[in-house]
C-alpha positions in Angstrom: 99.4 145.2 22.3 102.1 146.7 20.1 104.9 145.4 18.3 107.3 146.5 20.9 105.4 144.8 23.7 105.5 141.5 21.9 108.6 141.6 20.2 110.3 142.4 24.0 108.1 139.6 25.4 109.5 136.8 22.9 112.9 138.0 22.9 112.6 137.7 27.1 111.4 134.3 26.4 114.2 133.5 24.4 116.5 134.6 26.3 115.1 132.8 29.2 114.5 129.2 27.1 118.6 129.6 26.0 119.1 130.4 30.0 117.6 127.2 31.4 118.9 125.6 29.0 122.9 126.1 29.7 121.6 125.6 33.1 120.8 122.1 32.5 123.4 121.2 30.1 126.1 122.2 32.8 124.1 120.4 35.3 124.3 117.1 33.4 128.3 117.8 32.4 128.4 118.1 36.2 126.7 114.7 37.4 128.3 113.4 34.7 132.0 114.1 36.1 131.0 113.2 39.7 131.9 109.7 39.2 135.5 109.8 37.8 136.8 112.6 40.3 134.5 111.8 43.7 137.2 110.2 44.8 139.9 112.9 44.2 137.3 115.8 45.5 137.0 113.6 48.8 140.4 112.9 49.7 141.6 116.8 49.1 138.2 117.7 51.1 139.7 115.6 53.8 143.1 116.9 53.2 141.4 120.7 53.9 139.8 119.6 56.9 142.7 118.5 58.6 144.7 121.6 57.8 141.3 123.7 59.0 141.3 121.4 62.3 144.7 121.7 62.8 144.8 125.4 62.7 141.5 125.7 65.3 143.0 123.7 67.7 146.2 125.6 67.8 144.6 129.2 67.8 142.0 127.9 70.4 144.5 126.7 72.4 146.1 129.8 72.6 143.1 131.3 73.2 142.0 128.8 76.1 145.8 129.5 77.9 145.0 133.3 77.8 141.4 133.7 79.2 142.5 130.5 81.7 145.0 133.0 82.4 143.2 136.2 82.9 140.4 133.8 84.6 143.2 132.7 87.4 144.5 136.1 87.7 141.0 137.3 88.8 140.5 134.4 90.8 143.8 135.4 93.0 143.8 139.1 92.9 139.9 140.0 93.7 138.6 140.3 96.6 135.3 140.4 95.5 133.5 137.3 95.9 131.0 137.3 93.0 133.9 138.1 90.4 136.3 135.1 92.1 133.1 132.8 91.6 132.7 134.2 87.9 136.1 133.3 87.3 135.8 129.9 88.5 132.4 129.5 86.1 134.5 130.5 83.7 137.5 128.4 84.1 135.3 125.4 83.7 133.4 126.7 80.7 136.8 126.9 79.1 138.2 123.7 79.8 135.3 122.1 78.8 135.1 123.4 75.7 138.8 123.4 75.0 138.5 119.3 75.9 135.7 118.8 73.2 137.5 120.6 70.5 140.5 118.4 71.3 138.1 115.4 71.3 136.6 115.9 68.1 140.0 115.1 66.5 140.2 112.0 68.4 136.5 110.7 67.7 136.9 111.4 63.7 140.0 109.9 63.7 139.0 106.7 65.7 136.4 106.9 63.2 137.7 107.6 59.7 138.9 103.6 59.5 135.6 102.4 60.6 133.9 104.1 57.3 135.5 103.8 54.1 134.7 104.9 50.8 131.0 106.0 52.1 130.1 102.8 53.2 130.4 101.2 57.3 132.7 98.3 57.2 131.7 97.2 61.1 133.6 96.0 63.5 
């Protein structure tokens, strides 16, 4: 080997030993942290999630009206038997999942009291 070879080599290892190394100390200043601000990260994650849910149920909403629409419309206007019975496949397919968006709001909130701070209180 020659002195370039192993002079790159240790200067690779180096630079890798001082990379695992920040690694780890930012892990532990991490973990370290968790405790004293879980419980400000958790209530601004819920806080986030509500906005988020808030906003998918309006835009599927609007959603759900417009191909119920279009879906009605066909259902009328065709005289095509196959697209009327499409239509009506689809119509379900929409309420349906229009009513579980909707219900997931009611189930987590229904649910939220039950479990507090990460731990089930019961009934």
């Amino acid at each position: 080997m020659t002195l370039i070879n192993v002079n790159s080599n240790r200067a690779a290892n180096i630079r890798r030993a001082v990379y695992w190394s920040l690694v780890a100390i930012a892990a532990a200043f991490i973990l370290s942290l968790q405790p004293a601000f879980a419980a400000d990260i958790w209530t601004e994650f819920s806080k986030i999630m509500k906005d988020i849910y808030g906003k998918l149920v309006g835009i599927s909403t609007l959603v759900a009206v417009t191909a119920a629409a279009v879906a009605l419309l066909i259902r009328m206007i065709s005289r095509n038997q196959r697209a009327v019975d499409e239509a009506s496949s689809w119509l379900k397919r929409i309420l349906v999942t229009w009513v579980v968006l909707n219900a997931l709001g009611f189930i987590v909130a229904y649910l939220q009291p039950l479990i507090s701070g990460g731990s089930y209180t019961g009934p």
